[in-house]
Steps between C-alpha positions, in 0.01 A plus 500: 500500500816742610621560809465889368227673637170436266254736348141407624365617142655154377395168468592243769750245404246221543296704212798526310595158502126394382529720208862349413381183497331554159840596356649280661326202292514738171917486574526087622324439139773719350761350720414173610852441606684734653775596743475837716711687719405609878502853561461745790146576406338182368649322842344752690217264637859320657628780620221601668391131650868513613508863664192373695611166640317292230650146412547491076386162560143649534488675236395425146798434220504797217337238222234386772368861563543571113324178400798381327581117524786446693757331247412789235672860612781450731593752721879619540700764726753459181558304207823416240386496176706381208506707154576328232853619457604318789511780761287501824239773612442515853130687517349641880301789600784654687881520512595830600490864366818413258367223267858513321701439810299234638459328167940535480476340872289230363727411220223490280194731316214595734192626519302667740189685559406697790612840448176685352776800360747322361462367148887386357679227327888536519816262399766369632768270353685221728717250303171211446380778314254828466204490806248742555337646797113640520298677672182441366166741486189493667149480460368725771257753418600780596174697605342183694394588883718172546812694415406840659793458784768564228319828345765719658778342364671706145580167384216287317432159403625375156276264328700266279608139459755267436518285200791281407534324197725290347758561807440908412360721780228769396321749788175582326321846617116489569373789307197684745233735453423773718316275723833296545331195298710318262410596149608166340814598307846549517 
């Protein structure tokens, strides 16, 4: 669902969300516990309820639609996370195009996602110590119908992630073949 115009050659979202599903179990097997972060696309089924005058109390919860048990994937707008060295990470889909001033603002490292283009991890020092601030990749494919509205734009989705270990940020780029699928390496 998008409030963007859609291309009739695609599937519907009610489709979509059937063939999901499937994953869906694959990942709660994988991750029977898990905490997730809102975003402006998977809340879209909000958004849209909301633009139209529909109640949220009439609507299904994320896990209910996903087939998820309630008490096992919690769903956040954003979340502190504590590294082991002490230091907190706040984590959201979206703080604003300058990850390193908000995250300055916030006293503390920060992540984000949101920003298809933008792929960065930069440092700044206060006196509790040495945070970070990311901007982490996507996983958009590029070519999809889904993502025809931004075909015009020179800048293109970066397919990465972000791994942290041991208190240590790492942005990982998602190697793709020409048809913009991940070719499972670095």
């Amino acid at each position: 669902m998008s409030f963007h115009d859609s291309d009739p050659d695609l599937d519907s979202s009610g489709r979509e969300l059937v063939l999901a599903l499937g994953y869906i179990d694959t990942l709660h097997e994988i991750f029977p516990k898990m905490d997730l972060l809102n975003s402006n696309h998977g809340s879209m089924a909000y958004r849209k309820a909301k633009h139209h005058g529909v109640p949220r109390h009439l609507l299904k919860s994320y896990n209910d639609a996903l087939g998820v048990p309630e008490q096992d994937w919690k769903w956040h707008d954003q979340i502190v996370v504590r590294l082991p060295n002490g230091h907190d990470v706040l984590i959201g889909h979206f703080f604003g195009s300058d990850v390193l001033k908000a995250s300055i603002a916030m006293g503390m490292s920060l992540i984000q996602g949101h920003a298809h283009s933008s792929f960065e991890l930069r440092y700044w020092q206060s006196m509790s110590g040495l945070h970070f601030a990311i901007t982490s990749g996507c996983l958009i494919d590029d070519k999809s119908l889904a993502y025809a509205y931004n075909k015009m734009q020179i800048k293109r989705p970066i397919m990465g992630a972000t791994f942290i270990e041991n208190s240590q940020p790492y942005l990982i780029p998602m190697l793709v073949d020409q048809d913009n699928r991940w070719i499972g390496t670095k």
